[in-house]
C-alpha positions as CSV (number, residue, x, y, z in Angstrom):
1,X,150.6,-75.2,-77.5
2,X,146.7,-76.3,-77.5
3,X,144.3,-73.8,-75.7
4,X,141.4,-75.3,-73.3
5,X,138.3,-75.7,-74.8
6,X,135.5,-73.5,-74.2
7,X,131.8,-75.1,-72.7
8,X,129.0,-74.6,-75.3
9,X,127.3,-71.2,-74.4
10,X,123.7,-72.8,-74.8
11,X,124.9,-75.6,-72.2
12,X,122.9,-75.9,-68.8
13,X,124.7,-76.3,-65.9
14,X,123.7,-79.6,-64.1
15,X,120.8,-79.3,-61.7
16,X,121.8,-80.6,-57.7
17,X,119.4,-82.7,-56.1
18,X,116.0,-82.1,-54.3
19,X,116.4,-84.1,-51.1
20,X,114.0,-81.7,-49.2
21,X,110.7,-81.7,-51.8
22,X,110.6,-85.4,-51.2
23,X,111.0,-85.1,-47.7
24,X,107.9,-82.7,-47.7
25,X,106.1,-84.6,-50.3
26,X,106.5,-87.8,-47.8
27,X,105.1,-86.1,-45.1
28,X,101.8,-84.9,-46.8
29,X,101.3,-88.4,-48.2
30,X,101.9,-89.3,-44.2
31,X,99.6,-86.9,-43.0
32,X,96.8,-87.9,-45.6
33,X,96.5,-91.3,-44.5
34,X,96.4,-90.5,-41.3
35,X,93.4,-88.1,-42.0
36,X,91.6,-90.8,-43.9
37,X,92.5,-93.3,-40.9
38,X,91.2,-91.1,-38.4
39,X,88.0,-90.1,-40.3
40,X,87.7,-94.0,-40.9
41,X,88.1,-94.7,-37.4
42,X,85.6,-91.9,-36.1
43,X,82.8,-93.1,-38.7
44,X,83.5,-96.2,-37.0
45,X,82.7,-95.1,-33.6
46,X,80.1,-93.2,-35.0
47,X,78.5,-96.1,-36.7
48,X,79.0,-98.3,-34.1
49,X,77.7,-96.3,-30.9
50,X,75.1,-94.3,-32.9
51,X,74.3,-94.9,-36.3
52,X,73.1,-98.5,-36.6
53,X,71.0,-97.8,-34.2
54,X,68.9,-95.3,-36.0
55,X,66.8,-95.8,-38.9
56,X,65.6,-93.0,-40.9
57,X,63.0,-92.2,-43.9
58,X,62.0,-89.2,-45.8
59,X,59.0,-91.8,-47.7
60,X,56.6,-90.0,-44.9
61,X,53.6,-88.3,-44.7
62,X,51.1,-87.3,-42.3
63,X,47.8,-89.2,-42.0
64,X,44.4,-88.6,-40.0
65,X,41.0,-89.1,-39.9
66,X,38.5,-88.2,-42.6
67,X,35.1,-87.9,-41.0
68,X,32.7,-87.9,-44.3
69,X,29.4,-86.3,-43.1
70,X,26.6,-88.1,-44.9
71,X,22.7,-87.7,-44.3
72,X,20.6,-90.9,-42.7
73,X,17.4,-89.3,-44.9
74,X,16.2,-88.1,-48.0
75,X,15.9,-84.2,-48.1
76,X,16.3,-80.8,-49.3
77,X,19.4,-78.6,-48.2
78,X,18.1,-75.2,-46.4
79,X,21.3,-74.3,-44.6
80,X,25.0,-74.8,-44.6
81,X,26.4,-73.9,-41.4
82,X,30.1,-74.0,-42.4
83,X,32.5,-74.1,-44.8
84,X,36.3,-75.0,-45.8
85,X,38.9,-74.4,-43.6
86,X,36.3,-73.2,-40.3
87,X,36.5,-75.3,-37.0
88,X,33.4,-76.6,-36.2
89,X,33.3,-78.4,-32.8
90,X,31.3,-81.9,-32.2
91,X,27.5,-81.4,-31.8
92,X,27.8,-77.9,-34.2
93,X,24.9,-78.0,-36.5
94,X,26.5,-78.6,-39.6
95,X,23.5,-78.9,-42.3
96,X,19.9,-78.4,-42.2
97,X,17.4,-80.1,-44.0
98,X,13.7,-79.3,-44.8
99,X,11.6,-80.9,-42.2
100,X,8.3,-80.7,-43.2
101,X,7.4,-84.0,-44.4
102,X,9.1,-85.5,-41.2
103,X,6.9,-83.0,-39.4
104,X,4.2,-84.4,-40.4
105,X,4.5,-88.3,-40.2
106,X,6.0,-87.3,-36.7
107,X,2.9,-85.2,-35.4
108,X,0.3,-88.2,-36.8
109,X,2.8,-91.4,-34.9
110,X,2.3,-89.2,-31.9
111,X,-1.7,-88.5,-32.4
112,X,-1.6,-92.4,-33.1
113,X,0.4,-92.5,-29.6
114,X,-2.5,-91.1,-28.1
115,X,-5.0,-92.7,-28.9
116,X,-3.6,-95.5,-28.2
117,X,-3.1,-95.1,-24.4
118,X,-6.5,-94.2,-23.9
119,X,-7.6,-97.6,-25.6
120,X,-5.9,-99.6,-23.7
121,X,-6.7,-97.5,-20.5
122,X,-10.3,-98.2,-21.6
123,X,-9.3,-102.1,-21.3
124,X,-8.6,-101.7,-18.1
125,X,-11.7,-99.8,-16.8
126,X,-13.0,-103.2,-18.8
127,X,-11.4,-104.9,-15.8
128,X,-13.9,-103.0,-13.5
129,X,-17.0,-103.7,-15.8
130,X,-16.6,-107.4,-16.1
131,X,-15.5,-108.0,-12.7
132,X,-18.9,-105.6,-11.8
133,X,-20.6,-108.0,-14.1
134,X,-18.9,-111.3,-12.5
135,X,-20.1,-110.2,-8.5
136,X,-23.9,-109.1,-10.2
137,X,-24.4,-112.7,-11.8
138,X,-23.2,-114.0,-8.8
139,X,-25.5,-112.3,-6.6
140,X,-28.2,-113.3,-9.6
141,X,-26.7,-117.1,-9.0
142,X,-26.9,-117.1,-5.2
143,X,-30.7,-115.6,-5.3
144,X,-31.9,-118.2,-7.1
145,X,-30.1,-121.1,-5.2
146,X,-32.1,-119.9,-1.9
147,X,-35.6,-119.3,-4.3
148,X,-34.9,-123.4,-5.2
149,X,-33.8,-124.4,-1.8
150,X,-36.9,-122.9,0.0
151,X,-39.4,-124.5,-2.5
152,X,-37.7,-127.9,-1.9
153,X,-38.4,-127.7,1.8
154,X,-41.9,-126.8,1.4
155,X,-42.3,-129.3,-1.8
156,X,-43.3,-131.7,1.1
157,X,-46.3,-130.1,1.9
158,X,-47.5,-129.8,-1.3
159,X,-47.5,-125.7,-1.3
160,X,-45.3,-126.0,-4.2
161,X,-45.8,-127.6,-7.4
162,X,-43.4,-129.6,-9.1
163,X,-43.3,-126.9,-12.0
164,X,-42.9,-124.5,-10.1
165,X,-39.9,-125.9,-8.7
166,X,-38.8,-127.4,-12.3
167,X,-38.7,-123.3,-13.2
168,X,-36.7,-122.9,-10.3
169,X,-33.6,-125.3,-11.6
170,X,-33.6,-123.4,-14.6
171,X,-33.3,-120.1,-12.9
172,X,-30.2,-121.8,-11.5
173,X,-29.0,-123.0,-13.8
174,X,-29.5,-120.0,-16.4
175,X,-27.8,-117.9,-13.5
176,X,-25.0,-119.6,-13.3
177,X,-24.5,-120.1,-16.8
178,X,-24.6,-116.2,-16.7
179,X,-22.0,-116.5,-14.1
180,X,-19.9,-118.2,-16.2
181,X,-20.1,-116.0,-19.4
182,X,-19.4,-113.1,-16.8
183,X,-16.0,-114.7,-15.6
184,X,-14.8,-115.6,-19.6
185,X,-15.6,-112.3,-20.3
186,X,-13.5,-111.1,-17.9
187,X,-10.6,-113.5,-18.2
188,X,-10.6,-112.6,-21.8
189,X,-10.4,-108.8,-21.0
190,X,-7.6,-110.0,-18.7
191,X,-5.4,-111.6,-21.1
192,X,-5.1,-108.4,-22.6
193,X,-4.1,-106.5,-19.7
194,X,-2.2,-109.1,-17.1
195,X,1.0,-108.3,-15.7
196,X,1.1,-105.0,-17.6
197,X,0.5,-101.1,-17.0
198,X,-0.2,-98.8,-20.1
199,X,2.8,-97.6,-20.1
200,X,4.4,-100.9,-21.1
201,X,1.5,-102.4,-22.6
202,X,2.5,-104.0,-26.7
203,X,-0.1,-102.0,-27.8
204,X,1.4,-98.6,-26.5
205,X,4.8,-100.0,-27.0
206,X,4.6,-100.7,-30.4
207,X,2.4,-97.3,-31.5
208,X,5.8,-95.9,-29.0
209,X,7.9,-97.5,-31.2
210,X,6.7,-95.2,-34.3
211,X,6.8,-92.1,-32.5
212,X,10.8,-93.0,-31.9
213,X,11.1,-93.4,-35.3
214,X,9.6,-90.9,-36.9
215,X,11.2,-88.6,-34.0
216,X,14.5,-90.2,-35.3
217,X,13.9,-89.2,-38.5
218,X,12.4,-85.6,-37.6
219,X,16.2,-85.2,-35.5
220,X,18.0,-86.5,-38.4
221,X,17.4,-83.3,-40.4
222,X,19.9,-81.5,-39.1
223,X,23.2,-82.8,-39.3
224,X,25.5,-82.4,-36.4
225,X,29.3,-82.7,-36.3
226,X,30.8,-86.0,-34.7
227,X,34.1,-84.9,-34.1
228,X,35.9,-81.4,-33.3
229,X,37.7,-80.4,-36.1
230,X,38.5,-78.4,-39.6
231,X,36.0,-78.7,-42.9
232,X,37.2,-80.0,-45.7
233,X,36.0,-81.0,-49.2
234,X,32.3,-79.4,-48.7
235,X,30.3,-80.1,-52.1
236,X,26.6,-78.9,-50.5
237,X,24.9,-76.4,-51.5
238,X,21.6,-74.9,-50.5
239,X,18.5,-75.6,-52.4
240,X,20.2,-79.5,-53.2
241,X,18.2,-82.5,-52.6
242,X,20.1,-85.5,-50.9
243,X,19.5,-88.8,-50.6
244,X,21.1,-91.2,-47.5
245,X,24.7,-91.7,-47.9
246,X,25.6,-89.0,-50.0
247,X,29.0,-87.1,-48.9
248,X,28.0,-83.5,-48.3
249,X,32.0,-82.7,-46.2
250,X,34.4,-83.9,-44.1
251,X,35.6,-82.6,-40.5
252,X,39.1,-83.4,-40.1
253,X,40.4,-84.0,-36.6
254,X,44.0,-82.1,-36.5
255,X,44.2,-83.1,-33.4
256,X,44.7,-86.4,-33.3
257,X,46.5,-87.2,-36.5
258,X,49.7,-89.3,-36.9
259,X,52.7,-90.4,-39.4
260,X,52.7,-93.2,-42.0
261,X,56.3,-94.0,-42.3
262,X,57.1,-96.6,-45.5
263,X,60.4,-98.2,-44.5
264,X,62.4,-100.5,-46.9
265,X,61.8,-104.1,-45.6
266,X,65.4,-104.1,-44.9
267,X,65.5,-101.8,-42.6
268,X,62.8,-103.7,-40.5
269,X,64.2,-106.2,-38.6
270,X,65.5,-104.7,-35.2
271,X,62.2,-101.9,-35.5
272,X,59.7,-102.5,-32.9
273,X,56.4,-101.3,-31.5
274,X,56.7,-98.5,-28.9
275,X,60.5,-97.8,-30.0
276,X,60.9,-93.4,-30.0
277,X,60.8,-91.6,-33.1
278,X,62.8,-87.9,-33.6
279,X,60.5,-86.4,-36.9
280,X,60.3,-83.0,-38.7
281,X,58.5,-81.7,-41.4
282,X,59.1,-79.7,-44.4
283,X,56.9,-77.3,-44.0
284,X,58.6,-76.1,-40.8
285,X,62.0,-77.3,-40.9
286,X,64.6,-78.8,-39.4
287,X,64.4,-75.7,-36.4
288,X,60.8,-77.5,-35.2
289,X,61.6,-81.1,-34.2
290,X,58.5,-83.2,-33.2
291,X,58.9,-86.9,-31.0
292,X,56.9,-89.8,-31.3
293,X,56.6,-93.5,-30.8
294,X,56.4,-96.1,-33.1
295,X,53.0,-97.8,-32.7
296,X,52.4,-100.3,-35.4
297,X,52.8,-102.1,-38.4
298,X,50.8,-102.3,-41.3
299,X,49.7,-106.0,-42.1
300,X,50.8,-105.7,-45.7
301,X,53.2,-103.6,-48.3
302,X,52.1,-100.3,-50.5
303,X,52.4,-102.9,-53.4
304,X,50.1,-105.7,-51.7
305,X,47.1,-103.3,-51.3
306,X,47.2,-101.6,-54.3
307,X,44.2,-101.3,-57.0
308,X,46.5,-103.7,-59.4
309,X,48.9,-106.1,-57.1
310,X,52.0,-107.1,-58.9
311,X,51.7,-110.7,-60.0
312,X,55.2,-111.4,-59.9
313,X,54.4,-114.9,-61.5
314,X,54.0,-113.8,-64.7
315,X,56.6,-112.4,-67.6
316,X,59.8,-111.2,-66.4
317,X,60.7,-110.6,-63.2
318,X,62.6,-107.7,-61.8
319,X,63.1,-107.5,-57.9
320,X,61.9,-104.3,-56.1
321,X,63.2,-103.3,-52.8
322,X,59.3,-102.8,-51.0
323,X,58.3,-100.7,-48.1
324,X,56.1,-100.9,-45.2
325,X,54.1,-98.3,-42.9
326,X,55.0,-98.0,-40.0
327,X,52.9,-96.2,-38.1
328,X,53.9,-93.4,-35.7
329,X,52.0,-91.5,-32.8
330,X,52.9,-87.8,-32.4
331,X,52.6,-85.7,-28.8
332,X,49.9,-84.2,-28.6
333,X,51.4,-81.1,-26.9
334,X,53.9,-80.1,-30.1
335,X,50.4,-81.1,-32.6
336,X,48.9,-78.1,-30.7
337,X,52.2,-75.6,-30.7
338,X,53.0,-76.3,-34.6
339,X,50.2,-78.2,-36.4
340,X,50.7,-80.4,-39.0
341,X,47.6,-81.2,-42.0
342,X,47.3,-84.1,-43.6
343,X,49.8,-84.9,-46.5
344,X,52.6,-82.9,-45.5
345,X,55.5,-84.2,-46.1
346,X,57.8,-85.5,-42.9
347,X,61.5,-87.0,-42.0
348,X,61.2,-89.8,-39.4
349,X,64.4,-91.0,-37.5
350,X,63.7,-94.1,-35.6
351,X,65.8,-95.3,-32.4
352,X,66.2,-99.2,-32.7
353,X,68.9,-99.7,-29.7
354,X,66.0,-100.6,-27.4
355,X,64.4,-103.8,-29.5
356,X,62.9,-105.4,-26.3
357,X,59.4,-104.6,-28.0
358,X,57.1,-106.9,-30.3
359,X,56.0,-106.3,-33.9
360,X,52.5,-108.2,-33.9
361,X,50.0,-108.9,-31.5
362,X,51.3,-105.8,-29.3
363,X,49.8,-102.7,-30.8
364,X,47.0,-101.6,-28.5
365,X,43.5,-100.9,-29.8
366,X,42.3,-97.4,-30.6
367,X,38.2,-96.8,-30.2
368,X,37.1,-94.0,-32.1
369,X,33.3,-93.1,-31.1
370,X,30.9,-90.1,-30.8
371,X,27.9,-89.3,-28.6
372,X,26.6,-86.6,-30.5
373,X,23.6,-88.8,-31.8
374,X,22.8,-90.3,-28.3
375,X,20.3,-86.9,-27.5
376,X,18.2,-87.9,-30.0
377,X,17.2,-91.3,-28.4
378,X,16.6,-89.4,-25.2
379,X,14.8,-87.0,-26.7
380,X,12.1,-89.2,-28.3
381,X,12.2,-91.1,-25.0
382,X,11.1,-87.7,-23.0
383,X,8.0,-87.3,-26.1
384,X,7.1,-90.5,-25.9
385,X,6.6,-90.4,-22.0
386,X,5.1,-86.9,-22.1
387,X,2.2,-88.2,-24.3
388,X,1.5,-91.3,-22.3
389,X,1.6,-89.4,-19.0
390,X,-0.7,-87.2,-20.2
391,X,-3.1,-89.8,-21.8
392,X,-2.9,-92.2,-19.0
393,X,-5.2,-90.8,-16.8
394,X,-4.6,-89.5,-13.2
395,X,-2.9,-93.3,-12.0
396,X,0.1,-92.0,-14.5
397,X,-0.4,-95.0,-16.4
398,X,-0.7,-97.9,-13.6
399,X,-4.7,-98.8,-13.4
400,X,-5.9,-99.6,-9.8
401,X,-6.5,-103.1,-11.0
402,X,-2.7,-103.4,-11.9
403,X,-1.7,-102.0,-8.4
404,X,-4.4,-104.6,-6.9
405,X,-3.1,-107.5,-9.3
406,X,-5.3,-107.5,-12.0
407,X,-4.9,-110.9,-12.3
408,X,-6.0,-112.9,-9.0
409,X,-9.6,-114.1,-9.6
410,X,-12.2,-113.4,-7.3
411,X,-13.8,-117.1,-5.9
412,X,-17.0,-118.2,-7.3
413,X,-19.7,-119.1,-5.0
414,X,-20.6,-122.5,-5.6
């Protein structure tokens, strides 16, 4: 009788299947591609309604004007009225230079001034003499015309003789040619003072003109500020002589400055002028968002204007993505709550969805000018004046033969 046989004890009992796990594993593998189609779909939207139309950069830095201050004459440096990092506002007298010398020539233009006036005032108290002289050889002329005329009507009688009256032709004669000596004297007088007073007479305009110069250059010895703004790069020091043109600092307007924005050219096309720009800088931030406008283009790429262009002609050739500023106009109102200097680094976001603008030929002009120099000009103006009215005589520089007109001349008796 055979007994059953025994399993193996080492033997593992068969394992029963696992229908649930790959259920569950199914359903992750489900819920994954849904996730990825969802996030696929809302980058979609996004992309769609928002992103391409925004255009962004972190190749940005803030630009502004440099305002070198340089003298207009050769000098030596006795003040320095500021230094780096002070606001100066415009008209501030920045540097001071040693005005002796201009003193001088200034002081001898304006003696030169003088006498001047009162030469050509004596030209026209000429005008009084010769036309004195003119009516006296007349009168000379007209007494010996009657001397000859009554020794003609009494030649007949023989009271007169014929030498007598001979002497009498030449006393005519010589008075009128006294006459006429009179009148070219005073017509030559005349040419020098028709249709003028001595306040605009060449003479006094031109010895006028040297007093405004050398007034100019008096002024120029003390350097004002053009602009309102902070000092930067001051290299002037006291005791230094300086010759016309050389930089002594810069005033840099914080006020006004903007952002140079290098785009890739391919991100160019639907960017236009006046389009809005979301910006912030590193120095403050993401928390301090500033807004501006796109307000130009530059005319050429970094690449194009540098000190050594690529010549792309030449050797091998390897294609470089290039960029362009674009340049971007900040408000004014968030420049004064959180200034910015120029350099900083900035992030520039710009909205394209409104491409209605222009590229060229739209950007507006910008005038940058200063009227801190125009005093100066008004000032020698208000010297010059002074010394004529006070050199003119009591007429205030208008003769009585200008108010009369100088120029009519008198009739000559015959």
């Amino acid at each position: 009788m055979s007994t059953p046989q025994q399993p193996a004890p080492n033997a593992q009992p068969a394992q029963p299947a696992q229908p649930a796990n790959n259920g569950k594993r199914k359903r992750m593998m489900t819920l994954l591609v849904i996730v990825i189609l969802i996030a696929a779909l809302a980058y979609g939207l996004y992309y769609f309604l928002v992103a391409r139309f925004h255009e962004d950069t972190d190749d940005a830095y803030v630009s502004g004007n440099v305002v070198q201050i340089t003298p207009q004459v050769t000098g030596t440096v006795i003040a320095v009225n500021a230094d780096d990092t002070q606001v100066v506002k415009a008209g501030d007298p920045l540097v001071v230079l040693d005005p002796a010398d201009a003193r001088v020539a200034l002081e001898q233009a304006e003696a030169n001034l003088a006498q001047t006036v009162r030469q050509v005032r004596g030209l026209f108290a000429d005008d009084n003499q010769y036309q004195a002289q003119v009516e006296l050889r007349q009168a000379d002329l007209s007494r010996a015309q009657d001397d000859l005329k009554r020794r003609l009507t009494v030649a007949q009688t023989g009271a007169v003789s014929q030498e007598e009256i001979s002497h009498a032709r030449d006393a005519v004669k010589s008075a009128q040619a006294a006459v006429d000596a009179a009148k070219q004297q005073l017509a030559s007088n005349r040419a020098l003072t028709a249709n003028t007073t001595i306040a605009n007479h060449p003479n006094v305009q031109a010895a006028a003109a040297k007093v405004r110069d050398a007034y100019l250059n008096h002024a120029r010895n003390v350097l004002p500020a053009p602009v309102t703004g902070y000092v930067a790069k001051r290299s002037v020091q006291v005791g230094q002589r300086v010759s016309p043109g050389t930089p002594l600092m810069a005033i840099v307007p914080l006020h006004d400055v903007w952002v140079d924005a290098n785009f890739k050219e391919v991100q160019l096309k639907h960017m236009r002028i006046g389009q809005p720009v979301e910006l912030t800088a590193d120095v403050y931030g993401s928390s301090v968002p500033y807004h501006g406008k796109v307000v130009g283009f530059s005319a050429g790429t970094g690449s194009a204007f540098s000190l050594l262009p690529a010549q792309n002609a030449t050797g091998n050739w390897i294609k470089v993505v290039q960029r362009l500023p674009v340049r971007i106009a900040l408000d004014p109102q968030e420049l004064d709550k959180n200034p910015l200097r120029i350099g900083l680094s900035m992030q520039a976001d710009v909205n394209i969805k409104d491409a209605s603008g222009g590229q060229l030929g739209n950007a507006s002009n910008t005038a940058y000018q200063t009227n801190v120099f125009d005093k100066y000009g008004d000032e020698a103006d208000a010297e010059i004046a002074r010394i004529i009215a006070e050199n003119a005589g009591p007429n205030g520089g208008t003769p009585k033969s200008a108010q009369t007109g100088a120029a009519a001349k008198p009739a000559a008796k015959s």
